[in-house]
N, CA, C and O atoms as CSV, one atom per row, in Angstrom:
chain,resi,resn,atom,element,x,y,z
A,1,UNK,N,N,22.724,1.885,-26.084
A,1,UNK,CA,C,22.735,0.450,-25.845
A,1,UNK,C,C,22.580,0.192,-24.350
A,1,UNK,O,O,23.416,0.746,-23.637
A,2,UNK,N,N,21.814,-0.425,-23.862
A,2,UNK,CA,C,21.560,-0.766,-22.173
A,2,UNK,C,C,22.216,-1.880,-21.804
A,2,UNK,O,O,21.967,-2.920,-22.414
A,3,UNK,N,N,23.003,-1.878,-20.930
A,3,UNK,CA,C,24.033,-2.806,-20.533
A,3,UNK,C,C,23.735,-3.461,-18.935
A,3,UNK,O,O,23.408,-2.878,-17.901
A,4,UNK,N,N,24.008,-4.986,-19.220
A,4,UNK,CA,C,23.299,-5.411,-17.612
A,4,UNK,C,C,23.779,-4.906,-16.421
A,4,UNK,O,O,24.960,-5.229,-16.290
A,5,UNK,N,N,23.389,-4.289,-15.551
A,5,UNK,CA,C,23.522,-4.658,-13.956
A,5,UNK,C,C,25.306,-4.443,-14.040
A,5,UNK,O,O,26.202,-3.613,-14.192
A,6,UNK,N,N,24.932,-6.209,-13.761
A,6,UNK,CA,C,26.061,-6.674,-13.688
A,6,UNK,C,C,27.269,-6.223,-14.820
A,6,UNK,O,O,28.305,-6.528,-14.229
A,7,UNK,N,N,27.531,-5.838,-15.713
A,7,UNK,CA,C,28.256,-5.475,-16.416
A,7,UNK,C,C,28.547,-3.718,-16.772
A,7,UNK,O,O,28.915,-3.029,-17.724
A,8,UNK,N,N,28.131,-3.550,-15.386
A,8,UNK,CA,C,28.044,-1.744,-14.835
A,8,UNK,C,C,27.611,-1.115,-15.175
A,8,UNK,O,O,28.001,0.048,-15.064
A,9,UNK,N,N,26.309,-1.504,-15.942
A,9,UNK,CA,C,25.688,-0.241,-17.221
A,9,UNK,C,C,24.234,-0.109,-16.429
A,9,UNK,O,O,23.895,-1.036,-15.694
A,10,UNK,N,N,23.362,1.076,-16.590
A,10,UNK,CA,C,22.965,1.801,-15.344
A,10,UNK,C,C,21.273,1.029,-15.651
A,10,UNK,O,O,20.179,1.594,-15.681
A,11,UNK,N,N,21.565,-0.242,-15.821
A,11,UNK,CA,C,19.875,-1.120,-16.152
A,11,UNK,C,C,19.899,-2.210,-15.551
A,11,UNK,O,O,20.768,-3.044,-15.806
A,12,UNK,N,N,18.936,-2.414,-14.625
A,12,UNK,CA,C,18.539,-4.044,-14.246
A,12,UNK,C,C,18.658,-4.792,-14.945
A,12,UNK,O,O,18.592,-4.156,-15.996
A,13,UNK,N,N,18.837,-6.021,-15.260
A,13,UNK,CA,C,18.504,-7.296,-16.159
A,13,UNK,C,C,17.479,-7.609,-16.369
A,13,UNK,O,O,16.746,-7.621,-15.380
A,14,UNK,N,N,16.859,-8.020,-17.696
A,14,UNK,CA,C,16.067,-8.363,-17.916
A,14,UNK,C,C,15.699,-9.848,-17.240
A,14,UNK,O,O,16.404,-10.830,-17.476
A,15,UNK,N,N,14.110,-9.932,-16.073
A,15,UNK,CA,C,14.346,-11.084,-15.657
A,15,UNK,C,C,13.359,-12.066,-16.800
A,15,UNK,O,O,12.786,-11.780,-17.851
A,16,UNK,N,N,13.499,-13.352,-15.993
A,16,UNK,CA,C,12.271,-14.338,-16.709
A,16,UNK,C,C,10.983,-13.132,-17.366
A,16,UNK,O,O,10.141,-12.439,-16.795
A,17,UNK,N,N,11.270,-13.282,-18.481
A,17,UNK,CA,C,10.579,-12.655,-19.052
A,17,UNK,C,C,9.620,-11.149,-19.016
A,17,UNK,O,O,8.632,-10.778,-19.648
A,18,UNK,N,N,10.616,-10.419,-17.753
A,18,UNK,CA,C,10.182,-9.129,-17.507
A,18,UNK,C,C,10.815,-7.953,-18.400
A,18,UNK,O,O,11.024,-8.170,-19.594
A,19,UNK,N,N,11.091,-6.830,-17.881
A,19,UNK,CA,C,11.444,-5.604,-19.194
A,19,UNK,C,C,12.503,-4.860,-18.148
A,19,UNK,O,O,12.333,-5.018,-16.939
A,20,UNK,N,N,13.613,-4.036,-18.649
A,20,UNK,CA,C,14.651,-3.707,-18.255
A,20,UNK,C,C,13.902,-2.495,-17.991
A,20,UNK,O,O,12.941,-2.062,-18.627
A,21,UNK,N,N,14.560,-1.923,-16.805
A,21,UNK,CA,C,14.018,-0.469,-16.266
A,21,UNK,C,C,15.543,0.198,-15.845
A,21,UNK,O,O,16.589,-0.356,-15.505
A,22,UNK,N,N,15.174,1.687,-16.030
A,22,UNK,CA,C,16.313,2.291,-15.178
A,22,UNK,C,C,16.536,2.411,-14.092
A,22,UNK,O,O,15.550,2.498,-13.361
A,23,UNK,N,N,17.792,2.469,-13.504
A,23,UNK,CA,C,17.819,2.112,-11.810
A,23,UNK,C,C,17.314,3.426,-11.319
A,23,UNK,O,O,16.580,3.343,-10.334
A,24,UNK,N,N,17.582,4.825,-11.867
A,24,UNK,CA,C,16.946,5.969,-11.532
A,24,UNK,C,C,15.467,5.947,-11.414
A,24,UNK,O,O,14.808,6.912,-11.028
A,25,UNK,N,N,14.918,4.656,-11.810
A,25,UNK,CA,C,13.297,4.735,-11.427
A,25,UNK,C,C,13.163,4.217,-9.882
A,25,UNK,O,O,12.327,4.431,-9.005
A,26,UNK,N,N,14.141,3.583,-9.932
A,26,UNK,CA,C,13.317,2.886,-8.717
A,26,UNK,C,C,13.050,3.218,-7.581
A,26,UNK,O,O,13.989,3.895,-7.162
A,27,UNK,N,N,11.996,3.076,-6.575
A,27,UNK,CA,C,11.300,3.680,-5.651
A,27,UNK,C,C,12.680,4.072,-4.305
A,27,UNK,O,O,13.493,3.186,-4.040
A,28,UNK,N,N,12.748,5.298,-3.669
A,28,UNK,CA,C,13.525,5.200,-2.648
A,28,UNK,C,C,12.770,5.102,-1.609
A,28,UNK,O,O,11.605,4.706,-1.658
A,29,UNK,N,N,13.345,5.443,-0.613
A,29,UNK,CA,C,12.575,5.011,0.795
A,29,UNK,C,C,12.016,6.650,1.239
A,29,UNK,O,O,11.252,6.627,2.204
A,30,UNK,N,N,12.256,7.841,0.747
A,30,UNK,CA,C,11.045,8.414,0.866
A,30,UNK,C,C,10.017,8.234,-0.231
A,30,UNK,O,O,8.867,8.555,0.067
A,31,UNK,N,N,10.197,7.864,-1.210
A,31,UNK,CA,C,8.930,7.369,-2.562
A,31,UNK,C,C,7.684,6.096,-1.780
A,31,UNK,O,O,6.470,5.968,-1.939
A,32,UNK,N,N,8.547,5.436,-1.047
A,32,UNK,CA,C,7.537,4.558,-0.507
A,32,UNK,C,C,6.370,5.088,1.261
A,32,UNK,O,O,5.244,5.023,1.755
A,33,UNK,N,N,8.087,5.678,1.540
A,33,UNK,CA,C,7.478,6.101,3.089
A,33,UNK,C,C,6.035,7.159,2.605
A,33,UNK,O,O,4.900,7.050,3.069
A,34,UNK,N,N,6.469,8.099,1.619
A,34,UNK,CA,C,5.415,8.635,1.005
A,34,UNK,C,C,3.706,7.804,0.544
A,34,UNK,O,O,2.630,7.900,1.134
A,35,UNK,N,N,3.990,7.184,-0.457
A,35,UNK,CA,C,2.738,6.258,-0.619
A,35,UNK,C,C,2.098,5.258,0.699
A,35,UNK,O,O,0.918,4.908,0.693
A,36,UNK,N,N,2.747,4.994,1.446
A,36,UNK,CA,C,2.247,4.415,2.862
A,36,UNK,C,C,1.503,5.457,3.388
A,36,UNK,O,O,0.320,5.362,3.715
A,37,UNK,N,N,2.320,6.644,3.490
A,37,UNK,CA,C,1.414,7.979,4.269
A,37,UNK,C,C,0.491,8.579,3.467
A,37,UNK,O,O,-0.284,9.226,4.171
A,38,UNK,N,N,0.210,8.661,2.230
A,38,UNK,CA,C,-0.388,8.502,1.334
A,38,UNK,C,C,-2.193,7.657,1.691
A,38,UNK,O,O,-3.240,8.163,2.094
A,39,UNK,N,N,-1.792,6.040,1.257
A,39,UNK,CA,C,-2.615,5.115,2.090
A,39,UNK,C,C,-2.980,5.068,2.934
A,39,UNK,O,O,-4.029,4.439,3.074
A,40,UNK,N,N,-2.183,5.879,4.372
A,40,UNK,CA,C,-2.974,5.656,5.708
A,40,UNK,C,C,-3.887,7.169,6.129
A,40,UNK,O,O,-4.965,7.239,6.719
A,41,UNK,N,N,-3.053,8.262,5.611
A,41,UNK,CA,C,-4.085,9.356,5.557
A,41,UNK,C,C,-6.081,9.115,4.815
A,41,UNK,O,O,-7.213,9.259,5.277
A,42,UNK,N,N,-5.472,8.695,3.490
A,42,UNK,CA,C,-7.223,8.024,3.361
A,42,UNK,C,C,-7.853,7.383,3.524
A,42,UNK,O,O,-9.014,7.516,3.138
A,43,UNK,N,N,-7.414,6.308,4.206
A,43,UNK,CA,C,-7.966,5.424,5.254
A,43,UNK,C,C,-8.911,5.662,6.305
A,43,UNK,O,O,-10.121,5.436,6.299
A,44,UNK,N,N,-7.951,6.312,7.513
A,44,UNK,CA,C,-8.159,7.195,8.410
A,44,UNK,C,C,-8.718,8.223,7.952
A,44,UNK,O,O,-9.561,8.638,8.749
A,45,UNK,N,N,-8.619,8.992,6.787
A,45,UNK,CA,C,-9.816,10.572,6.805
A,45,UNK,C,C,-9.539,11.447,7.680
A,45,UNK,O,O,-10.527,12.150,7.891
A,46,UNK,N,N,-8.347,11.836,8.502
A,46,UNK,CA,C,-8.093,12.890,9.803
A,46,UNK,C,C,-9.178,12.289,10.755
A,46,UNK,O,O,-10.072,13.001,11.213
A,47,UNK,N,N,-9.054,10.715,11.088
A,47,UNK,CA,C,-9.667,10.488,12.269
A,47,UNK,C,C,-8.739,10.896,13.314
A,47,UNK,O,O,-7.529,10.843,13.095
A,48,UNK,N,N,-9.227,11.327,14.503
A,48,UNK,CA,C,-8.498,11.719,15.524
A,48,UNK,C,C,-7.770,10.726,16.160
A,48,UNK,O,O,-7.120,11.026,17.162
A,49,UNK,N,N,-7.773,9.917,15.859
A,49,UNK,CA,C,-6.826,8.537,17.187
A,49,UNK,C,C,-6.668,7.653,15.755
A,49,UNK,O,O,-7.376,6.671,15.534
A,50,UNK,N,N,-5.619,8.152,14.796
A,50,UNK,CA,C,-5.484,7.124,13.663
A,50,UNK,C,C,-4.489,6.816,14.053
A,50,UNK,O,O,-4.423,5.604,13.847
A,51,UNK,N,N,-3.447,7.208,14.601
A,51,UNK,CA,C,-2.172,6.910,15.569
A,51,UNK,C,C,-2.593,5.262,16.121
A,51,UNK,O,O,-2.299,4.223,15.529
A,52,UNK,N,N,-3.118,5.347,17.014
A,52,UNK,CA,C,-3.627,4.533,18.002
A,52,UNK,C,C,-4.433,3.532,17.641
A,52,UNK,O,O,-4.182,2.411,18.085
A,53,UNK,N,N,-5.344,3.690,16.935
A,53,UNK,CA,C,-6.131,2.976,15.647
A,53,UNK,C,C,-5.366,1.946,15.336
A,53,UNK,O,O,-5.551,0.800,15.744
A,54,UNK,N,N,-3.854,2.561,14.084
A,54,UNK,CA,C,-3.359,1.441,13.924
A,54,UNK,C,C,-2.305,1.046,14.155
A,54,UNK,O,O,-1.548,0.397,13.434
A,55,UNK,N,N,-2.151,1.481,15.384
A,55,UNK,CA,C,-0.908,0.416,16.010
A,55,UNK,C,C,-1.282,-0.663,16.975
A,55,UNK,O,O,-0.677,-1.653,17.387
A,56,UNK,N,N,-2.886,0.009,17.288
A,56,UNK,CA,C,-4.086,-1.588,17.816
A,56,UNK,C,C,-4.053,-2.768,16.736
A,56,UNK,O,O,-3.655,-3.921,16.900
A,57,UNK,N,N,-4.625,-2.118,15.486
A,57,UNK,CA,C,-4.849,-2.840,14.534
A,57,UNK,C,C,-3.406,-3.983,13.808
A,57,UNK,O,O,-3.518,-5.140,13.401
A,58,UNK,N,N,-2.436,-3.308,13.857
A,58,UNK,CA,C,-1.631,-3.953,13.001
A,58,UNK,C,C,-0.084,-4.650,14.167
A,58,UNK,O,O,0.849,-5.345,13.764
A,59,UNK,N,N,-0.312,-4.144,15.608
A,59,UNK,CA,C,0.648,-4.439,16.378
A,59,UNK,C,C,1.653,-3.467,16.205
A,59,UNK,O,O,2.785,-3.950,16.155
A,60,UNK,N,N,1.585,-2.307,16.103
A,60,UNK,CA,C,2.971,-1.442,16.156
A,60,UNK,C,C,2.638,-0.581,17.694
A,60,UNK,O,O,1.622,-0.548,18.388
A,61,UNK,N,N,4.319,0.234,17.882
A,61,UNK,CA,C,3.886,0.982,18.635
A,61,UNK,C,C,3.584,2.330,18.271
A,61,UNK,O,O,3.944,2.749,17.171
A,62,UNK,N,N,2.792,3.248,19.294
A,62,UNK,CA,C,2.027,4.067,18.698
A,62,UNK,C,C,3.115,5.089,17.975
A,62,UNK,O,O,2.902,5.687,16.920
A,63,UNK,N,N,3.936,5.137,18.512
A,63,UNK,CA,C,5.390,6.064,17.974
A,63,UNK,C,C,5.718,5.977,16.535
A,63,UNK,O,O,5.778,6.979,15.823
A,64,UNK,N,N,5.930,4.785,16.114
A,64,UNK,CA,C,5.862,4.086,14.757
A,64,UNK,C,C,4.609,3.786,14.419
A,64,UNK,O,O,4.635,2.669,13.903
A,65,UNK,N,N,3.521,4.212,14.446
A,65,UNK,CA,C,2.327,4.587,13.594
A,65,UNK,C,C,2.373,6.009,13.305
A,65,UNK,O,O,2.130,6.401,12.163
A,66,UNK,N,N,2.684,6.869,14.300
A,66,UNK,CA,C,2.479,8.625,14.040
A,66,UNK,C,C,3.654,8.443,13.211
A,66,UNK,O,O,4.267,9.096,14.055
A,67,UNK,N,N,4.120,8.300,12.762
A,67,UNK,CA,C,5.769,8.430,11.850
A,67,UNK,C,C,5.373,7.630,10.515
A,67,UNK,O,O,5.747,8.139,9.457
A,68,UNK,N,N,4.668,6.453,10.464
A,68,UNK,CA,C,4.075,6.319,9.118
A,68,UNK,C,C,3.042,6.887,8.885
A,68,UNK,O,O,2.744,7.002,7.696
A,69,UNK,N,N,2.341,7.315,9.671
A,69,UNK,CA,C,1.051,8.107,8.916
A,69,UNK,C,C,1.461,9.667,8.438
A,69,UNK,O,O,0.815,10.260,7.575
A,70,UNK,N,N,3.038,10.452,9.362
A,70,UNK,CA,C,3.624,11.863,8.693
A,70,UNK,C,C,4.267,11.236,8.092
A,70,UNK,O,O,5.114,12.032,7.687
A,71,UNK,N,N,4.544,10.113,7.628
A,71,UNK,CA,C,5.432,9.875,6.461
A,71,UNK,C,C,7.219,10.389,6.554
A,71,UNK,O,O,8.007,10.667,5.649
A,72,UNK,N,N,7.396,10.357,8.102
A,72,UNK,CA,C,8.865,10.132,8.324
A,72,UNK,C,C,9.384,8.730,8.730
A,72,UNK,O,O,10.216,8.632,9.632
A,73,UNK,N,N,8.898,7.624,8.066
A,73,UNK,CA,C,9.504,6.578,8.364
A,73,UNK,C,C,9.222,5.857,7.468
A,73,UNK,O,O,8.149,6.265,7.022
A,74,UNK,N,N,9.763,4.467,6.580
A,74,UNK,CA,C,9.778,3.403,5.998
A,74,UNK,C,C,9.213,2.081,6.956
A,74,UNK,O,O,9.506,2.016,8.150
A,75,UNK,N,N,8.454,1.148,6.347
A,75,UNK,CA,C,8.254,0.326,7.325
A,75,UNK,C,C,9.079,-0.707,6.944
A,75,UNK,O,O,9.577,-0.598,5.824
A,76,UNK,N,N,9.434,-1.986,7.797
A,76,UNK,CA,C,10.491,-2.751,7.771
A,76,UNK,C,C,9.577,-3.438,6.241
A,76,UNK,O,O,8.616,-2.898,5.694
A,77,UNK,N,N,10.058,-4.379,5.949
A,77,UNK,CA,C,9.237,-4.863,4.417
A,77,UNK,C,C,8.298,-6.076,4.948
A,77,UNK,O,O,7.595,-6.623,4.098
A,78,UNK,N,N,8.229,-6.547,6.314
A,78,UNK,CA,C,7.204,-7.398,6.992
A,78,UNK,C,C,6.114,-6.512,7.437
A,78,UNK,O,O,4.958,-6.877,7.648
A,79,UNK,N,N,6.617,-5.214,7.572
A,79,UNK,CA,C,5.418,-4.485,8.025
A,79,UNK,C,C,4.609,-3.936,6.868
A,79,UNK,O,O,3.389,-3.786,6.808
A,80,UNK,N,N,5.366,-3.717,6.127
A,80,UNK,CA,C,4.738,-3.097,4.621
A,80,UNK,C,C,4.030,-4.474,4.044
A,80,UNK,O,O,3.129,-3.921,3.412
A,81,UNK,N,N,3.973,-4.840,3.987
A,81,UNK,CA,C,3.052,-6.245,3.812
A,81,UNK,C,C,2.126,-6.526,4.473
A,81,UNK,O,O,1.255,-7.130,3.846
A,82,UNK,N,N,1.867,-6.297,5.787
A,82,UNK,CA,C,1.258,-6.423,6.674
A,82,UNK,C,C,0.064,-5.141,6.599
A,82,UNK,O,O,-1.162,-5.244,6.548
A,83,UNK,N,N,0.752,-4.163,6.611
A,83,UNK,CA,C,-0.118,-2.642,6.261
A,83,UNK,C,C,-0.775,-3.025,4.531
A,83,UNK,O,O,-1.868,-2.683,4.079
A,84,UNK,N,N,0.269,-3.794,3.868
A,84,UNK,CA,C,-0.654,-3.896,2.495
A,84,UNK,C,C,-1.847,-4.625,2.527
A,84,UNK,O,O,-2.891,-4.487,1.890
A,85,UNK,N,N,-1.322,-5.848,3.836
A,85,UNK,CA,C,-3.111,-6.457,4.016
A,85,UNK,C,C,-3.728,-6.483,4.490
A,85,UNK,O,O,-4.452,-7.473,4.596
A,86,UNK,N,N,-3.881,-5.408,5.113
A,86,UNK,CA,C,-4.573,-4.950,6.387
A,86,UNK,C,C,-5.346,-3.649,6.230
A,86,UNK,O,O,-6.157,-3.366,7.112
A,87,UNK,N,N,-5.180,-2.843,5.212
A,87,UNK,CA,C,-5.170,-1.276,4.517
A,87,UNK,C,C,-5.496,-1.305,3.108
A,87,UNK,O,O,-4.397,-1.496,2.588
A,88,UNK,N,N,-6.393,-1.227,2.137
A,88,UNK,CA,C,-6.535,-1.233,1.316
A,88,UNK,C,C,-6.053,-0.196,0.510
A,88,UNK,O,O,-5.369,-0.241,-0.513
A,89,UNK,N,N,-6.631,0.967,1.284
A,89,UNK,CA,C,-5.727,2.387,0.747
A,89,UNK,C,C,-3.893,2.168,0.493
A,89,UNK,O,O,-3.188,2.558,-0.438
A,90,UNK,N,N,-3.598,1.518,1.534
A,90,UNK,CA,C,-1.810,1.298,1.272
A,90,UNK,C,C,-1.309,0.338,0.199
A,90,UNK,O,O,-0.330,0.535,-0.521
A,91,UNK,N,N,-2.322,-1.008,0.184
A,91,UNK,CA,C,-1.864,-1.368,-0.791
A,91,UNK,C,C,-2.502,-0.826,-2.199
A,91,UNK,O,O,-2.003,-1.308,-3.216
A,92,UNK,N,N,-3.704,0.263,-2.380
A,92,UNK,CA,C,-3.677,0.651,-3.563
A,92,UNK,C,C,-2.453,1.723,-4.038
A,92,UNK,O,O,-2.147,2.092,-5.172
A,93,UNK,N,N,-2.019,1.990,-3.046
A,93,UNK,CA,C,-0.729,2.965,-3.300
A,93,UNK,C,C,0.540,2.575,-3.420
A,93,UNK,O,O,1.425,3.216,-3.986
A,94,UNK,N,N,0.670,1.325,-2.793
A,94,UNK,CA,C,2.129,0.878,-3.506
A,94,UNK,C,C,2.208,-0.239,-4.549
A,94,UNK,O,O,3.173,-0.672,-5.179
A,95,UNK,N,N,0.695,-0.639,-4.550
A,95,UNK,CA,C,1.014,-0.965,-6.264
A,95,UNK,C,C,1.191,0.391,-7.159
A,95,UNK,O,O,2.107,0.340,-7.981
A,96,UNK,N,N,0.439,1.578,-7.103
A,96,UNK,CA,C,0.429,2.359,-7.781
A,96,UNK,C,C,1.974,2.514,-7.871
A,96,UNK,O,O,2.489,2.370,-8.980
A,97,UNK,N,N,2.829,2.823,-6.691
A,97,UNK,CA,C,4.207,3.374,-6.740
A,97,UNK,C,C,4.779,2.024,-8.158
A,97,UNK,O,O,5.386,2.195,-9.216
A,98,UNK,N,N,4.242,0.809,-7.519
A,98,UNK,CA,C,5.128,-0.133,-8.153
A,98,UNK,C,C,4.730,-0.260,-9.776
A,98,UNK,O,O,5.059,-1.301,-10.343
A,99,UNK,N,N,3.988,0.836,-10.577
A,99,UNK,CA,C,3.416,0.963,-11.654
A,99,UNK,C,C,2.423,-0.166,-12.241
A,99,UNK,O,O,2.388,-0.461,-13.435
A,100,UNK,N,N,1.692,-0.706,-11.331
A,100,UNK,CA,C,1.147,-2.108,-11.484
A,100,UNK,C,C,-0.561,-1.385,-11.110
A,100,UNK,O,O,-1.182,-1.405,-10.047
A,101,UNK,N,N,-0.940,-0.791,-12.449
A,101,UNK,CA,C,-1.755,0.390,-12.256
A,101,UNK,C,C,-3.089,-0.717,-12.323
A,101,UNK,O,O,-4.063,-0.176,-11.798
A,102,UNK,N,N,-3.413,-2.123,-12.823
A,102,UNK,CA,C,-4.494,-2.662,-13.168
A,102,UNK,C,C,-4.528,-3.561,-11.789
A,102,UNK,O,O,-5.503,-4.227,-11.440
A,103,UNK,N,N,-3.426,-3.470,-11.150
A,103,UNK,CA,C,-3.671,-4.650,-9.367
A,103,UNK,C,C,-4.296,-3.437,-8.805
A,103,UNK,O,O,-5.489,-3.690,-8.637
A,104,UNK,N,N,-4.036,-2.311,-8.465
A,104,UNK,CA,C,-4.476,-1.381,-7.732
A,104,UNK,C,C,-5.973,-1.326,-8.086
A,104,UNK,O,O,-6.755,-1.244,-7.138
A,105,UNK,N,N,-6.635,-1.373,-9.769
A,105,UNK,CA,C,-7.796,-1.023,-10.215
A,105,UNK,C,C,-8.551,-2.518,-9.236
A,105,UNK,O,O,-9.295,-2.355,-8.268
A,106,UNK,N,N,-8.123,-3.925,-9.794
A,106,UNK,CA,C,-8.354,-5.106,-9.609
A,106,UNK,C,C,-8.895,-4.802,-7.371
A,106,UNK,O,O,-9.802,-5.215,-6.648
A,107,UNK,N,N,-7.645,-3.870,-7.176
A,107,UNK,CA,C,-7.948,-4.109,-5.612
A,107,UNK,C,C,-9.254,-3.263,-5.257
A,107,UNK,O,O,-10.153,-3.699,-4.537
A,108,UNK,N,N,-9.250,-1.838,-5.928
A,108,UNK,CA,C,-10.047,-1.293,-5.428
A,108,UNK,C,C,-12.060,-1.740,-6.020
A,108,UNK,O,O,-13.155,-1.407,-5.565
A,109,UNK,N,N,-11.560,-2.720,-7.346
A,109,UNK,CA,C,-13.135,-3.516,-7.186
A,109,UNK,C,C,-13.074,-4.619,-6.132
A,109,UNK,O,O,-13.863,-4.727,-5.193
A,110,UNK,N,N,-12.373,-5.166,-6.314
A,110,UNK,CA,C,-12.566,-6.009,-5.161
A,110,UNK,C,C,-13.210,-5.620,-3.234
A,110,UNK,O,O,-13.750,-6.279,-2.346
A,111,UNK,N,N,-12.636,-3.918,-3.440
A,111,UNK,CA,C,-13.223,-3.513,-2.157
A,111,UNK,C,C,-14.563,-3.139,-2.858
A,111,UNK,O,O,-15.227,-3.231,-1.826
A,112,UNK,N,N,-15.472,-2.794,-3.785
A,112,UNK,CA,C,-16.341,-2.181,-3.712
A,112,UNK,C,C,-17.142,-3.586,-3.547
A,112,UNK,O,O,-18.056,-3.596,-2.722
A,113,UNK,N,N,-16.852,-4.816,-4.303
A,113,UNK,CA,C,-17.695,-6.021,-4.390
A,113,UNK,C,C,-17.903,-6.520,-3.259
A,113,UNK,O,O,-18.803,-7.358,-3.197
A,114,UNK,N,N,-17.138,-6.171,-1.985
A,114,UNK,CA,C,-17.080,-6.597,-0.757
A,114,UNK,C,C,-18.450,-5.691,-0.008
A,114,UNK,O,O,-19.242,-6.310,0.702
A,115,UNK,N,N,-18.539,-4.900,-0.137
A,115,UNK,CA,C,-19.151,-3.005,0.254
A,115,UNK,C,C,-20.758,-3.788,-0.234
A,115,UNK,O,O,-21.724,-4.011,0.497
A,116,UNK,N,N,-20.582,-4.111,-1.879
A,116,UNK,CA,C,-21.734,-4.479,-1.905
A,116,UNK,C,C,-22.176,-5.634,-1.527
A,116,UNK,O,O,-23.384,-5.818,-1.679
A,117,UNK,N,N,-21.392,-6.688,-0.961
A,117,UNK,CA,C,-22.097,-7.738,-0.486
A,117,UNK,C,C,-22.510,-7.541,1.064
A,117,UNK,O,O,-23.343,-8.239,1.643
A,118,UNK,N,N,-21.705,-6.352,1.702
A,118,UNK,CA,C,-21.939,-6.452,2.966
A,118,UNK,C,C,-23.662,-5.714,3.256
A,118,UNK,O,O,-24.489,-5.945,4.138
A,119,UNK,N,N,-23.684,-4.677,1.958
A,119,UNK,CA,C,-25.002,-3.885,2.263
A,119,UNK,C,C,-26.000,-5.180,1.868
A,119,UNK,O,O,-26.647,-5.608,2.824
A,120,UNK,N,N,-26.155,-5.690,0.897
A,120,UNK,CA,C,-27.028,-7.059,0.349
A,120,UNK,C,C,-27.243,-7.829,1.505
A,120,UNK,O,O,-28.396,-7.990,1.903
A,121,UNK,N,N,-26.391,-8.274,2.034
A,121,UNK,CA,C,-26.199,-8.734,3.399
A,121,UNK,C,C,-26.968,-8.190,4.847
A,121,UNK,O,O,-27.253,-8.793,5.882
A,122,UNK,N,N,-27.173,-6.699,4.399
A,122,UNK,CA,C,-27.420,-5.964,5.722
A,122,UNK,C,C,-29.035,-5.923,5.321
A,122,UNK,O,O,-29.836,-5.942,6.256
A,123,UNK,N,N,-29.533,-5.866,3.965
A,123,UNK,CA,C,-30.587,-5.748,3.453
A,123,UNK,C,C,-31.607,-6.684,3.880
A,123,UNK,O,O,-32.705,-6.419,4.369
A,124,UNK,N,N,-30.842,-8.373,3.503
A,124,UNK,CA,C,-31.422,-9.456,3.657
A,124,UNK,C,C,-31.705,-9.672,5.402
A,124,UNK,O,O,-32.644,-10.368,5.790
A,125,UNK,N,N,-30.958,-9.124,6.161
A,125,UNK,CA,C,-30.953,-8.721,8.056
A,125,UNK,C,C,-32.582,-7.580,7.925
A,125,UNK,O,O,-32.982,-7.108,8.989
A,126,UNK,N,N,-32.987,-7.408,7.258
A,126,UNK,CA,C,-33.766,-6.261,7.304
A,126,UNK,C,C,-33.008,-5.068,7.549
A,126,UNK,O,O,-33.516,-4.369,8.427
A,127,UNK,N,N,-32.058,-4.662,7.099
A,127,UNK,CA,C,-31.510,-3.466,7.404
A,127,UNK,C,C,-30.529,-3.355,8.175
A,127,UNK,O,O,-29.618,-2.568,7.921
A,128,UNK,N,N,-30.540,-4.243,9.427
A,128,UNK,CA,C,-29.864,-4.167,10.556
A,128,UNK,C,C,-28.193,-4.585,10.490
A,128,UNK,O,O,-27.759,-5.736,10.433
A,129,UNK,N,N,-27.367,-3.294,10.516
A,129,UNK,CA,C,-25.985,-3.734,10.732
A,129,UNK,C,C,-25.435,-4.931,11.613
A,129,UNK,O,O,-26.289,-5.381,12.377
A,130,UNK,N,N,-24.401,-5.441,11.661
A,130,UNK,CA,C,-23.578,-6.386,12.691
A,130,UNK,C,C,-22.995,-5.516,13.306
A,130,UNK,O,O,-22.229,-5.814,14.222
């Protein structure tokens, strides 16, 4: 029998119309620090200055970029938001963590529909990149 939360039994509550999970699922802070480092490794590809890259890109310092990209650090939850919209790779990985396996599919067409409008785009330029 699964007993609420609140009534000490080891299950979330069922919310507005969501589904009770075990608290043993839920993501810890190396499960996430993981999928961030995860996301920013394929991003980056072992570019050499991915450090630096994105702590230009997203406002961190470079200290706290090398620590999320080895995946010894959690980002505050403004930054993890920020890396989710800024990083496509990160946020396909923490929807994945967050088992929300059809936003991740949904994100990664959405990057290819982008890919192809930019080449269509580059086509109609005669070829020529921006």
């Amino acid at each position: 029998m699964e007993m609420a939360l609140h009534s000490y039994g080891p299950f979330y509550p069922a919310f507005a119309g969501g589904i009770r999970f075990n608290i043993a699922d839920r993501p810890t802070a190396e499960t996430v620090a993981g999928a961030v480092s995860r996301g920013l490794k394929r991003h980056f590809d072992g570019a050499r200055h991915a450090a630096k890259s994105l702590a230009a890109r997203c406002g961190l310092d470079p200290r706290t970029a090398t620590k999320l990209i080895r995946g010894e650090t959690t980002p505050s939850s403004p930054g993890l938001i920020l890396l989710m919209r800024e990083i496509q790779e990160v946020r396909e990985e923490v929807l994945r963590l967050a088992g929300d396996m059809s936003a991740a599919e949904a994100a990664r067409v959405s990057a290819a529909l982008t890919q192809i409008e930019q080449t269509l785009n580059s086509i109609g330029r005669g070829g020529r990149q921006q």
